[in-house]
C-alpha positions in Angstrom: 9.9 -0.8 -19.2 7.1 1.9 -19.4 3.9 0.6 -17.3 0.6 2.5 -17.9 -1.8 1.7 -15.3 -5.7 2.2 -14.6 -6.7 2.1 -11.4 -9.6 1.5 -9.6 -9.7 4.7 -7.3 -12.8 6.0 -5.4 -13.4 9.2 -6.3 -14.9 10.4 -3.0 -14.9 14.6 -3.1 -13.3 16.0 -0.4 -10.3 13.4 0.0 -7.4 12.6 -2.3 -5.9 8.9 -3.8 -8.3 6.3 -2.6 -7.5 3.2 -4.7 -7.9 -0.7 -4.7 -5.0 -2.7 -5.5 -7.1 -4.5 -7.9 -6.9 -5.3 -11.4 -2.7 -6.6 -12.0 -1.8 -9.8 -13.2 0.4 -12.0 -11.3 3.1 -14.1 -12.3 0.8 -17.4 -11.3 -1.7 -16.3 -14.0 -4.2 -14.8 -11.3 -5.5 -11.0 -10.9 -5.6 -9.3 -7.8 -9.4 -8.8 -6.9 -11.0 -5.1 -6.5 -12.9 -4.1 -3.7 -10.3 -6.9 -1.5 -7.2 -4.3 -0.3 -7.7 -0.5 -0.9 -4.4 2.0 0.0 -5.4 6.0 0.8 -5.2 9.0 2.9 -6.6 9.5 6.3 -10.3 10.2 4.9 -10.7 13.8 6.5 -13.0 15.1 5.4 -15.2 12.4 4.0 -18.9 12.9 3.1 -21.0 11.0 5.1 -22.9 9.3 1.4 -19.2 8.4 1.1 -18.3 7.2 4.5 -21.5 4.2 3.6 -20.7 3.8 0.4 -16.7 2.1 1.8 -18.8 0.6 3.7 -21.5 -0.8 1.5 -18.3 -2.1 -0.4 -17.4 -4.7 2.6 -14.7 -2.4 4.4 -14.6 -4.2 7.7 -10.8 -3.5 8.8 -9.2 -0.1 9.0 -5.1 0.1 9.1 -3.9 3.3 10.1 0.1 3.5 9.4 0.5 7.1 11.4 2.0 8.5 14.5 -0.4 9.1 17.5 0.2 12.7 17.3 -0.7 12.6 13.3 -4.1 11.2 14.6 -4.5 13.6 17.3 -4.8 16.3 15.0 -6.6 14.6 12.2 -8.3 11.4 13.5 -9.8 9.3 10.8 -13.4 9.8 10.8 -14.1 5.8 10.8 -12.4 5.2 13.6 -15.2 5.0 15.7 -18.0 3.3 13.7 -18.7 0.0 15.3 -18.9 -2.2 11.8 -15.4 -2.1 11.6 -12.3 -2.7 13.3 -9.7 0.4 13.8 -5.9 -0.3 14.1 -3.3 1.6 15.0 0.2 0.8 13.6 3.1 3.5 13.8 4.4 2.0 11.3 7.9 4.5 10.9 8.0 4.7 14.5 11.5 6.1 15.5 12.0 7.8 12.3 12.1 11.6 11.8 9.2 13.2 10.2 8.5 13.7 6.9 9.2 17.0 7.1 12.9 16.9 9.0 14.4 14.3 6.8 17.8 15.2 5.0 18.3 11.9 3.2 20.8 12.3 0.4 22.4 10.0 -2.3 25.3 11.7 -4.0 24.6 15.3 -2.8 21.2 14.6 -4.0 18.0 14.4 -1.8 17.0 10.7 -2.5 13.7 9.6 -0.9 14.6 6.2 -1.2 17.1 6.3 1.1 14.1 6.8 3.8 12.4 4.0 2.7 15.1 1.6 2.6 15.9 2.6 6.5 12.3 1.7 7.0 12.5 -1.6 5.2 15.6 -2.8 7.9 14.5 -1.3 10.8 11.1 -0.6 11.4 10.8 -4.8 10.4 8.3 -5.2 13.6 5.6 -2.7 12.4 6.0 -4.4 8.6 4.9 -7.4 10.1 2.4 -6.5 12.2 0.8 -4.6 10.2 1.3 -7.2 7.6 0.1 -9.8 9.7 -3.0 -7.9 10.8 -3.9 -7.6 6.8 -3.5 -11.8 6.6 -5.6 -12.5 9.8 -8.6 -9.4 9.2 -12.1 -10.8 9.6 -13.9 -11.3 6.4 -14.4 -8.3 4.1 -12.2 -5.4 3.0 -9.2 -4.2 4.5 -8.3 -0.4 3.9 -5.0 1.1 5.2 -3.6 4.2 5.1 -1.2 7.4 6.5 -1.6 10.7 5.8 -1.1 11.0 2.1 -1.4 7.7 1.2 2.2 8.4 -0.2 5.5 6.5 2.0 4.1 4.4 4.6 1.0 3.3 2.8 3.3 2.9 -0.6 5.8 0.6 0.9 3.0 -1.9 2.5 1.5 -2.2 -1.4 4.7 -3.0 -2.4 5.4 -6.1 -0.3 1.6 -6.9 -1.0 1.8 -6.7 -4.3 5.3 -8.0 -4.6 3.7 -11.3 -2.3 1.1 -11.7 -4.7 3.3 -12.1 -7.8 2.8 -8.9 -9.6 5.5 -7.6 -11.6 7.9 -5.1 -10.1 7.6 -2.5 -12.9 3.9 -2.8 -12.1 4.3 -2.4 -8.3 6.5 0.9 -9.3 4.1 2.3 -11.7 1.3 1.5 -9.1 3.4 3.4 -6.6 3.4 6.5 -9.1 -0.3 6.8 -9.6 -0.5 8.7 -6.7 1.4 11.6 -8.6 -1.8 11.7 -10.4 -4.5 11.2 -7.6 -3.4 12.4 -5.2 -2.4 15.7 -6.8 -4.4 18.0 -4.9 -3.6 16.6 -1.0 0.1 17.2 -2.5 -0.6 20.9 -3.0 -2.0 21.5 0.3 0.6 19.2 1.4 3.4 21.6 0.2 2.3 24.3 1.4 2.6 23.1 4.9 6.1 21.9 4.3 7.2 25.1 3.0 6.1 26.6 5.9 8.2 24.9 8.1 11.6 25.7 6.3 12.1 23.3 3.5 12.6 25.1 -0.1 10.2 24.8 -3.0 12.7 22.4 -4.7 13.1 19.8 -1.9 9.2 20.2 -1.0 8.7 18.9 -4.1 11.1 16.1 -3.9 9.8 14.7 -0.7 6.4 15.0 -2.1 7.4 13.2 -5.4 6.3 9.6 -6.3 8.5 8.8 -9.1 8.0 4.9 -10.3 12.1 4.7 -10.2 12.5 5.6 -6.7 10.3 2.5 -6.0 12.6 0.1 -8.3 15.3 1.4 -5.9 13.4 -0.2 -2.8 13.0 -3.5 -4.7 16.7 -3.3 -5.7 17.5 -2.9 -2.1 15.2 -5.8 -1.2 16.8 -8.2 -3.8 20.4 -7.5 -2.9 19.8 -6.8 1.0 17.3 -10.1 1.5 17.6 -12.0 -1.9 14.2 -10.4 -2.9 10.6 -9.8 -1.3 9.3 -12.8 -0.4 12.8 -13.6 1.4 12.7 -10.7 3.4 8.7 -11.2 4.2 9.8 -14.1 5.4 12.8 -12.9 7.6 10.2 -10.4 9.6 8.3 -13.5 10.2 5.7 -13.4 7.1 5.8 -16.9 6.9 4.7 -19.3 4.1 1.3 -19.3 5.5 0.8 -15.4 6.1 2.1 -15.5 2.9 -0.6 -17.4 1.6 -3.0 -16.0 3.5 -2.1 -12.7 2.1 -1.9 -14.0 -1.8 -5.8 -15.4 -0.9 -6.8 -12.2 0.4 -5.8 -10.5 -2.4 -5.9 -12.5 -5.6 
């Protein structure tokens, strides 16, 4: 079915698809709470009436999801504030970059594929970083790569997917960033252009199509028995499970 979302994005000038995962209805009859879990870009380039205002909205743990040489070149800015608590993750550690992939279904360049090779082995990082999100002091957890895109898509997923929220939700979710994060996706392509790839695969690696995300839950339900079984096989165990669904909902 068709899923039309509003979100609850931050509309900070100067970065690109900042959103809460607040505001879906779960199977249990609950609503995942705003202001609890946001998903986002790397925040270059923040203001500084910005930077306070995350803050002012009880961010107190920061997740970042990217390789140490991502960071190196663009560090998030509240990494070093001393009100919150700065991770690092790696979480597609041992996979190519974004930019060198040649993932193909059919002759046809199929981003899924990618995230499906995360989902089985890259398991560790998905529960650590998972795991980190269940056990966070008090207050707002915020976690993010470098678009806010792959990595950061495929952690709201199995948060949302925890929680009880419908999968055509968790797609359409998953799509919004087609929308708000428009503008990092143009500077974005640019850059991957440069570096070889065509116009018409740039734009397929860049895409956020709700279906590709059906295709990870697919994979999840006929690879695990579903997203709760393979939370549970990475070591997300009933009670970081529930730890999770109280964080959130």
């Amino acid at each position: 079915m068709t899923v039309t979302l509003t979100t609850q994005a931050l509309p900070y000038p100067g970065v690109h698809n900042i959103r809460c995962l607040g505001g879906y209805e779960t199977d249990q009859g609950g609503t995942t709470r705003a202001d609890a879990i946001w998903r986002g870009c790397a925040l270059t380039g923040i203001a500084p009436d910005d930077h306070e205002d995350l803050l002012a909205r009880g961010l107190s743990t920061i997740i970042d999801l990217r390789r140490s040489d991502e960071i190196a070149h663009a560090p998030n800015p509240l990494a070093d504030d001393p009100r919150v608590l700065y991770v690092n993750i790696p979480l597609f550690d041992g996979l190519d970059p974004i930019d060198r992939m040649a993932e193909e279904t059919g002759g046809q360049f199929d981003f899924g594929v990618r995230y499906r090779l995360a989902l089985d082995t890259c398991q560790e990082n998905m529960a650590a970083v998972l795991r980190t999100i269940a056990q966070a002091a008090p207050g707002g957890v915020y976690f993010h790569c470098t678009a806010g895109k792959d990595r950061t898509g495929l952690i709201a997923m199995l948060l949302l997917a925890n929680a009880g929220v419908h999968r055509d939700v968790i797609a359409a979710e998953y799509g919004l960033t087609a929308r708000l994060g428009a503008s990092l996706m143009d500077q974005l392509r640019a850059i991957i252009i440069d570096r070889g790839q065509t116009p018409e695969r740039t734009a397929q690696i860049l895409a956020s199509e709700p279906r590709t995300m059906l295709g990870v839950l697919d994979h999840l339900d006929a690879t695990y028995g579903g997203p709760i079984a393979y939370l549970d096989q990475i070591g997300i165990d009933a009670a970081l499970r529930a730890q999770l669904v109280a964080r959130l909902v």
